[in-house]
N, C-alpha and C positions, 0 to 999 in steps of 0.2 A: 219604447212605444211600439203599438204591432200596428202590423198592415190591417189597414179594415178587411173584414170577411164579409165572403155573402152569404153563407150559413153555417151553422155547427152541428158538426155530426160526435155525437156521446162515443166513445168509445169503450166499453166495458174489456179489461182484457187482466191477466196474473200480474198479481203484486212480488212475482219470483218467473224467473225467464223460464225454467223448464228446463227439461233434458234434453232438448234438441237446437243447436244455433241457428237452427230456419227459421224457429220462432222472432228471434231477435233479428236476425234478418227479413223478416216478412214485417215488425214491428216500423223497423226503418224506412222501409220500401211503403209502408201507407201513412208515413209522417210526409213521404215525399208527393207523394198522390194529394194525400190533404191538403198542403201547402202550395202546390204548382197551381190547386184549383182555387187558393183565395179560401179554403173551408178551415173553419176553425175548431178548436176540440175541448170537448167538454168531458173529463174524466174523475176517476174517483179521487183524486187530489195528493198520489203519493207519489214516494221519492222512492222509490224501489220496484225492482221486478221491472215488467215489461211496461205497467206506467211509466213510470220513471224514465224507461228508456225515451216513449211515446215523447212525452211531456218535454224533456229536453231535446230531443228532433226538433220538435216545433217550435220550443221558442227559439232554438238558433236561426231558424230561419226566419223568424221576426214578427209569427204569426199568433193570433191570439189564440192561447191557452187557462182555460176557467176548470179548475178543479172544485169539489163538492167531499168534504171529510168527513166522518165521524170524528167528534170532541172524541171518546177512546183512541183512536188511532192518533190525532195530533199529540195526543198525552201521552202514547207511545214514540213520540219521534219518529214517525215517518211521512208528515207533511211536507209535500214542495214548498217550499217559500218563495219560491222563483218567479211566481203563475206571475199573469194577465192577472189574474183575481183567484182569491181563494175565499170559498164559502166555506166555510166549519156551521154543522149541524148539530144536533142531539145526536143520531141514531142512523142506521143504513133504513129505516123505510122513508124518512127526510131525504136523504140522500138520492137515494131511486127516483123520487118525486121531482126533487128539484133539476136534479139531471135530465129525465126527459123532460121538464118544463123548460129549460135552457136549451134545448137541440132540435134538429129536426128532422133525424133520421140517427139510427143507432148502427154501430158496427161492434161484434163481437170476435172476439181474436180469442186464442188458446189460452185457457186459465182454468183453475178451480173450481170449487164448491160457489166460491161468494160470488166469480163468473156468471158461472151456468144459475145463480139463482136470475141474477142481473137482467140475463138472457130472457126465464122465463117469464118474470113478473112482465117485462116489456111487449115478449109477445101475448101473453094472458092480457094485458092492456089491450091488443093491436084488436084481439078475436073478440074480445067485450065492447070494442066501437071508444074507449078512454082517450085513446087516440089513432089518425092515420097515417102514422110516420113508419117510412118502409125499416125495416130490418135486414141485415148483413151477415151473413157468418164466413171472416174470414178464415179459411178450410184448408191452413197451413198442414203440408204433408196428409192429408186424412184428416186431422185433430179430429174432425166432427163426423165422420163419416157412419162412427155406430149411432151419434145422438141422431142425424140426419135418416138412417133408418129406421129409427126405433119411432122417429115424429114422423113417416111414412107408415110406420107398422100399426099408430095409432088410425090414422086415416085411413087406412085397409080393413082395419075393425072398427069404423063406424063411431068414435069418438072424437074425429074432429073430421071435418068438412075437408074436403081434396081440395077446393080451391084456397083453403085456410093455409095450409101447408105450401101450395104454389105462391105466397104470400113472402115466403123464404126467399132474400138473394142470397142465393153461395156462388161461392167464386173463391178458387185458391190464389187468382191474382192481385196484390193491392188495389194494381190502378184499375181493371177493366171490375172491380167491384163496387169501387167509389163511382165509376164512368155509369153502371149498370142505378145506382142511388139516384143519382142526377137525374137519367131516363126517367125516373119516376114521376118526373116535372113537378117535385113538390117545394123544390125549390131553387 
C-alpha cells in the first residue's frame, strides 16, 4: 500500500544510467526529495536505466509510483511490474499525454533522444497555453548546460519570448529543485 500523495510530479529521465555515477546518484537524491515531500511519480513505466533506479527509490519508500508504457517496450521486457499502477498504452504519443495528464509538474534528469523529446513536447505544451505545469531540468554535473544555452540562444534570436525561457527551473540540486516546483504554488 503507498502513502497518500499530494501531488505527482512525471519524471522523464534515461532508460540506461550513463557514464557518470552522479547521474545515479542525483537520481537517488530526488527519489529522496519526492518522497520526504509526500510527492509521487509518474514515469515512463520501465525497469531499467535511471527509471528503474527512480521507480525502485520510491517504492521502497512506500510512495506511490504510476508508470505509463508503450505495448513495444512491455513486449520487450522492460516493464516494472512492481508500480502503484502500470498503464500500458499503444504508442509514446499516449504515453506523453497520459503522463502529463497524471502529474502536475514535470522534472527532467539526464537521458537521451526519447528524453530530450519528453522534454520538448512538454514544454512546446507549456509555450502553446495545453498546459501550466512548471517544468525542471535537473542539471546533474552541466548535462544541460549546452541545451540550456542553445534555448537562451533561441530567445536572443527572437524565436522564443525571454520570459518563455525564464519559464525553465534548473537547479543541479534535487531537493532545492523540487523545493523551487512547489514555489510555483501549483500545488
Amino acid at each position: 500500500m503507498s502513502i497518500p500523495c499530494i501531488s505527482r510530479i512525471a519524471v522523464f529521465c534515461g532508460s540506461s544510467t550513463g557514464s557518470d555515477h552522479s547521474f545515479i546518484q542525483a537520481c537517488t537524491r530526488l527519489a529522496e526529495a519526492l518522497y520526504s515531500r509526500r510527492i509521487g511519480l509518474v514515469y515512463g513505466g520501465g525497469n531499467i536505466g535511471l527509471m528503474g533506479i527512480l521507480a525502485d527509490e520510491m517504492l521502497s519508500s512506500g510512495c506511490e509510483v504510476i508508470g505509463v508504457i508503450p505495448q513495444k517496450l512491455v513486449d520487450m521486457e522492460v516493464a516494472h511490474i512492481n508500480l502503484s499502477r502500470l498503464h500500458i498504452v499503444p504508442g509514446m504519443h499516449e504515453r506523453k499525454a497520459m503522463m502529463a495528464e497524471l502529474s502536475d509538474a514535470f522534472i527532467v534528469m539526464p537521458g537521451g533522444i526519447g528524453t530530450m523529446d519528453e522534454f520538448f513536447e512538454m514544454y512546446t505544451w507549456l509555450l502553446l497555453g495545453y498546459h501550466n505545469k512548471p517544468i525542471g531540468l535537473l542539471n546533474t554535473n552541466g548535462f544541460f548546460d549546452m541545451l540550456i544555452g542553445f534555448i537562451g540562444h533561441m530567445a536572443g534570436q527572437g524565436f522564443l519570448q525571454k520570459n518563455k525561457f525564464d519559464q525553465l527551473i534548473i537547479d543541479e540540486n534535487p531537493s532545492s529543485l523540487v523545493d523551487s516546483i512547489i514555489k510555483k504554488g501549483l500545488f
